[in-house]
C-alpha positions in Angstrom: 253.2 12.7 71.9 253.2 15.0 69.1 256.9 16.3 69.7 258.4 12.9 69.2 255.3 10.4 67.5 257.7 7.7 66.0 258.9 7.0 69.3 255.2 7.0 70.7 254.5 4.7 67.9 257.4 2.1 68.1 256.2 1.8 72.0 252.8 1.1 71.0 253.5 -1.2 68.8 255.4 -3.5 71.3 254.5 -6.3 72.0 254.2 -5.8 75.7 254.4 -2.3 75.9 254.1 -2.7 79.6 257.0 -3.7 80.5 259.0 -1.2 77.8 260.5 2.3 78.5 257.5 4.8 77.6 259.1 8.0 75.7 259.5 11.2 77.3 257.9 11.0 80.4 258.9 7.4 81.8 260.9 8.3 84.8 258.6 10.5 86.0 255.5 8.0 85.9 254.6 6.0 89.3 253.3 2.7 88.7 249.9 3.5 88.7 250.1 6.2 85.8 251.8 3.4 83.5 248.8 1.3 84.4 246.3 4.7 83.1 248.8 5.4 80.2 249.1 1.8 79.0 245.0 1.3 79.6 244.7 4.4 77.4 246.9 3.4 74.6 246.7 -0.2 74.2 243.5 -1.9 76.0 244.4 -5.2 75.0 247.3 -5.1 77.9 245.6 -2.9 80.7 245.3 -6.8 83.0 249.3 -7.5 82.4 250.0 -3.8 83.2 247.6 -4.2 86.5 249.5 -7.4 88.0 252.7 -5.3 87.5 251.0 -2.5 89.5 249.8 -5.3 92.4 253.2 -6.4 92.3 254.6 -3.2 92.5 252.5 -1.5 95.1 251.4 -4.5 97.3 254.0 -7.7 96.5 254.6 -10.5 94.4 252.4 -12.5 97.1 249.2 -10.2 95.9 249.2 -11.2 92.1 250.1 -14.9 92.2 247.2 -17.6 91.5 246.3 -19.4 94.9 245.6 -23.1 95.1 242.5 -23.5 96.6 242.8 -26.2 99.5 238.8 -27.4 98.8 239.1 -29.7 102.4 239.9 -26.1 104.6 237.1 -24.3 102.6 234.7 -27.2 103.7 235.8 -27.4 107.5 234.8 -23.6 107.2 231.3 -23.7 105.8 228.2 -25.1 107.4 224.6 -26.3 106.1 223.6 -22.8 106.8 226.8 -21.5 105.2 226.7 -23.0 101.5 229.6 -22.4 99.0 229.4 -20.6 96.3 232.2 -20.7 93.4 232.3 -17.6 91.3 234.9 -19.4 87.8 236.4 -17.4 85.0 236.5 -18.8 81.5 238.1 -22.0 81.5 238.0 -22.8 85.5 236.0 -25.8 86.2 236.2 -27.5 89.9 233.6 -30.0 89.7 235.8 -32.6 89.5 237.7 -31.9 92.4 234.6 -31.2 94.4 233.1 -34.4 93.4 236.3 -36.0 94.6 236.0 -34.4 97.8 232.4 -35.4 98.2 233.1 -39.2 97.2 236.9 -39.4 99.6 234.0 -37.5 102.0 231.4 -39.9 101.5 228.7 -37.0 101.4 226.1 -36.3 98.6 226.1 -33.1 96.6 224.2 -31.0 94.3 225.6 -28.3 91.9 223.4 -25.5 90.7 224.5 -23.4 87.8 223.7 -20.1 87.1 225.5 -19.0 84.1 224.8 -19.1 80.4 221.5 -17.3 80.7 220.1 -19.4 83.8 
């Protein structure tokens, strides 16, 4: 890094560094040391870097959002086998569970447990 710093320094400042040529040492990196190297240097971009790594090592198939199909995961589960949904920021199913339950003519109850419950 300290041989050649302004080229360090004008990959770091990309804006997704990730998918950019990293100086010096890029064709001798595997994909998982540019997922260390970019987690290292720029934090902000270590999730982006690790769907290229999925993609890389196990497929396309690996890092692509699913659909959940909410009518298969109820055939599956059972009064003794409850579903539990674990959401990120910004995921909400209620209102397609609720829709189920209604088309379904069933009752339901939702519990949460986040925000300090």
């Amino acid at each position: 890094i300290q041989r050649n710093d302004q080229m360090w320094k004008h990959w770091w400042d990309q804006e997704s560094p990730e998918h950019t040529k990293i100086p010096d040492i890029d064709d001798r990196l595997d994909a998982f040391e540019r997922l260390l190297l970019v987690r290292c240097f720029r934090e902000d971009r270590t999730l982006l870097s690790a769907i290229d790594y999925i993609k890389t090592t196990l497929g396309p198939q690996y890092s692509e959002a699913q659909q959940l199909d909410l009518g298969a995961v109820v055939e599956e589960c059972s009064c003794t086998m409850p579903v539990i949904f674990l959401l990120s920021q910004g995921s909400d199913p209620t209102a397609t569970i609720e829709a189920l339950a209604k088309k379904r003519k069933k009752r339901i109850s939702a519990i949460s447990m986040g925000q300090g419950q």
